[in-house]
Backbone as CSV, one residue per row, in Angstrom:
resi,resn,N_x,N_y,N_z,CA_x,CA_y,CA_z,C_x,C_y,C_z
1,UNK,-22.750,22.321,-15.760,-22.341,21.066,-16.332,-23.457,20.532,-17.215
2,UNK,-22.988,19.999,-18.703,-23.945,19.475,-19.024,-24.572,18.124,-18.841
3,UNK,-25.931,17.914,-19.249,-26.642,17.122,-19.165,-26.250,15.943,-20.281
4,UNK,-25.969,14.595,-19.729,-25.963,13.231,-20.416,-27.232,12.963,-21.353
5,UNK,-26.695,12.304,-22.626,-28.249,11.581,-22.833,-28.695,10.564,-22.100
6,UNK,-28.199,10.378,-21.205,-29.157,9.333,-19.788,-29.822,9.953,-18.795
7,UNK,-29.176,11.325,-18.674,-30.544,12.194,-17.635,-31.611,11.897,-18.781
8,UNK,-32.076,11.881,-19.698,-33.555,11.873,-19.905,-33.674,10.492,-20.233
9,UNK,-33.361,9.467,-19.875,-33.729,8.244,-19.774,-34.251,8.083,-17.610
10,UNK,-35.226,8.547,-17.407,-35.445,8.503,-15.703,-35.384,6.966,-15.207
11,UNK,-35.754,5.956,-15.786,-36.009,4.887,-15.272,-35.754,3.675,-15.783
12,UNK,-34.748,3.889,-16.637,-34.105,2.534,-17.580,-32.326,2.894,-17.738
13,UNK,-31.625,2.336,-18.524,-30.793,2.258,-18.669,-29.772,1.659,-19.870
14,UNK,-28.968,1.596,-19.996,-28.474,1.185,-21.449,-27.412,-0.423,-21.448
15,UNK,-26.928,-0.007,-19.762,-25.952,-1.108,-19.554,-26.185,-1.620,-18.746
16,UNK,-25.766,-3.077,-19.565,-26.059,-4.275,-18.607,-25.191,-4.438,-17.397
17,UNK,-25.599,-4.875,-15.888,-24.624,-5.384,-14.836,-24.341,-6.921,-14.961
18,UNK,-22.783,-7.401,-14.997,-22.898,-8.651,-14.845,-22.856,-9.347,-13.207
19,UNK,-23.058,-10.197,-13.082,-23.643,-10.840,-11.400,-22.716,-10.466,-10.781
20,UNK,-21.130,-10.073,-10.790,-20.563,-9.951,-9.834,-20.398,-8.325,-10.104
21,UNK,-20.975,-7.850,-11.050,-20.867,-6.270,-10.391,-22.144,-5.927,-9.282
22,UNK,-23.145,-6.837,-9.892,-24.561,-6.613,-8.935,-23.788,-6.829,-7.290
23,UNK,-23.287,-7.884,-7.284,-22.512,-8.584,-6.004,-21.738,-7.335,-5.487
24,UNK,-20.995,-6.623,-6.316,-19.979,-5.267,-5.580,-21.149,-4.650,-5.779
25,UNK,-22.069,-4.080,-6.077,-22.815,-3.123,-5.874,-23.187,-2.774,-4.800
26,UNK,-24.372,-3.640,-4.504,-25.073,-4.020,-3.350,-23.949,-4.043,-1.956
27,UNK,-22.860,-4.519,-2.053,-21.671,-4.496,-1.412,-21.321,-2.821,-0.624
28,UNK,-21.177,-2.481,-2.048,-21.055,-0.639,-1.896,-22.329,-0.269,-1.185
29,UNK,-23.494,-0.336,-1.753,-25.040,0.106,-1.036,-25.121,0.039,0.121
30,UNK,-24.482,-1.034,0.457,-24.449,-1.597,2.349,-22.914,-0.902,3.242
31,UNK,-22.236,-0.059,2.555,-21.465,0.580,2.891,-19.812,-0.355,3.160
32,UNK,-19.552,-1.118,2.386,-18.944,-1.595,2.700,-17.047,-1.529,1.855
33,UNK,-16.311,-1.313,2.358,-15.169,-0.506,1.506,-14.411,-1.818,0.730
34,UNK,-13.876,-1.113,-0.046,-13.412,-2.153,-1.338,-12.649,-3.425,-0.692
35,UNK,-12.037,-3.173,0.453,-10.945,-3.875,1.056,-12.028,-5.097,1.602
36,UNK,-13.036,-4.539,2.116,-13.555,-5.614,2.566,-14.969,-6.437,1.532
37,UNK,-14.866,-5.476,0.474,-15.884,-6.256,-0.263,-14.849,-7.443,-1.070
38,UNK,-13.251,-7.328,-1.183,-12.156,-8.342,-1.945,-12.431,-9.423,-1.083
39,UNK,-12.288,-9.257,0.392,-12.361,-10.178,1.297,-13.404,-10.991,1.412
40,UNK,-14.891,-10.456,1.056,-16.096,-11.335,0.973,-15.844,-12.270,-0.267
41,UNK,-15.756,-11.466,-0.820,-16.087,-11.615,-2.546,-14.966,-13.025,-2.946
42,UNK,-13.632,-13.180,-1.960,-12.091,-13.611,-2.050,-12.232,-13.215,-3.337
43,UNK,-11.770,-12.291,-3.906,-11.161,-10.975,-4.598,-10.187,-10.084,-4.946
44,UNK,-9.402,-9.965,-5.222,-8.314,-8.485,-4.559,-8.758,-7.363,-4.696
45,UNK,-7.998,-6.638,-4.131,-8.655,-5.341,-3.719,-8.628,-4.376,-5.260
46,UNK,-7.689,-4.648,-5.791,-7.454,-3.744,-7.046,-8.102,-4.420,-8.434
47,UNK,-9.157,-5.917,-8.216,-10.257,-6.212,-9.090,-11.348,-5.434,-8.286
48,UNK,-11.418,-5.255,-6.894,-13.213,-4.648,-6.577,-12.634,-2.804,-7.031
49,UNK,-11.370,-2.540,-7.018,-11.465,-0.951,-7.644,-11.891,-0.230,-8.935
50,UNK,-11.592,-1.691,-10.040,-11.908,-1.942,-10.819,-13.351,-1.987,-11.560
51,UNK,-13.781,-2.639,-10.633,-15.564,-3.318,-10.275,-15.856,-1.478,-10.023
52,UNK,-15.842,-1.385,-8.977,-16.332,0.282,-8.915,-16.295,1.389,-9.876
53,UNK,-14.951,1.482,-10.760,-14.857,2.485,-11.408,-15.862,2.201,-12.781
54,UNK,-16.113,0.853,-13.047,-16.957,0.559,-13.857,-18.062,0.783,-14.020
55,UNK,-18.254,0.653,-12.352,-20.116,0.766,-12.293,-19.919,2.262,-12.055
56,UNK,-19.117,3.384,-11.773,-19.098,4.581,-11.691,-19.852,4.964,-13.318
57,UNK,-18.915,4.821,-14.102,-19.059,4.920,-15.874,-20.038,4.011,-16.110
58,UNK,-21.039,3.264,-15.877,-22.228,2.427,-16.236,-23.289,3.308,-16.171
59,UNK,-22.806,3.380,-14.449,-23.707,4.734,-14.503,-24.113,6.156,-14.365
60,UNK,-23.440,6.360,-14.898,-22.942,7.740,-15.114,-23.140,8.958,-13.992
61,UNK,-22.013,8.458,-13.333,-21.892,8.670,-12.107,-20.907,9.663,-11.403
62,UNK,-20.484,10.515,-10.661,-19.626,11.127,-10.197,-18.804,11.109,-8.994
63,UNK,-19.880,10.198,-8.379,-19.113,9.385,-6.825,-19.877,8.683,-6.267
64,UNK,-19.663,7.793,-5.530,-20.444,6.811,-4.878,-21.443,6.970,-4.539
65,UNK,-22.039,8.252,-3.842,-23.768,8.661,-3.361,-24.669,8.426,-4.528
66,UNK,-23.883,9.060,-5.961,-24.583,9.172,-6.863,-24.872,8.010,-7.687
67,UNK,-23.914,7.157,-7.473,-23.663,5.574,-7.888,-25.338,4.993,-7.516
68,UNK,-24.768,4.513,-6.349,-26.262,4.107,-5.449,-27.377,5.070,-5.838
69,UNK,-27.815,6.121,-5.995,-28.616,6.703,-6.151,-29.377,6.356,-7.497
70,UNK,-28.064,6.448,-8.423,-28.979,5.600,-9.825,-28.906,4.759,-9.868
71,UNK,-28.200,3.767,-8.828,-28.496,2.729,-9.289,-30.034,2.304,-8.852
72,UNK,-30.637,2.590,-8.001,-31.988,2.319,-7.706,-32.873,3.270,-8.522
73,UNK,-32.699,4.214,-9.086,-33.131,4.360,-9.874,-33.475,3.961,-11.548
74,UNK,-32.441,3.224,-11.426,-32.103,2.304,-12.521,-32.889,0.843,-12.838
75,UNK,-33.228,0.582,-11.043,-33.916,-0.498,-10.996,-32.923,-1.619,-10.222
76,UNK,-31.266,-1.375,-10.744,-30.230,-2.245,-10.653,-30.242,-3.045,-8.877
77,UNK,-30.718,-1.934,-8.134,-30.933,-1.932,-6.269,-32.306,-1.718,-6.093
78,UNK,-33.104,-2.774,-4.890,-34.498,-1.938,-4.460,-34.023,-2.604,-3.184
79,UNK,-35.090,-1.651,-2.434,-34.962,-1.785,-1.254,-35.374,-3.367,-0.362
């Protein structure tokens, strides 16, 4: 598979998060499933699917491990 022009960006990024994707992010990071991040968030479930598939394509991503993974690499999550 090839390589993105964001694999050679290691520690920055191109796209901005707005506060309530940071909010589902961190949501996801803490393991928490869409159903119940609508319910924190009072949300529906098919805006936080939404929220996810976004930040999937933000960050160029292939599934959720990898999500979280750049996203702290990104800076977007620290511990």
């Amino acid at each position: 598979m090839g390589k993105s022009k964001y694999d050679q960006l290691p520690y920055s990024h191109p796209y901005y998060l707005t506060d309530r994707e940071k909010d589902v992010l961190e949501s996801i990071s803490k393991g928490l499933t869409n159903k119940e991040i609508a319910e924190v968030l009072k949300l529906s479930k098919r805006t936080i699917d939404k929220y996810r598939e976004n930040l999937l394509m933000k960050s160029n991503s292939r599934n959720t491990a990898h999500m979280v993974s750049n996203a702290f690499r990104y800076g977007w999550l620290s511990c």
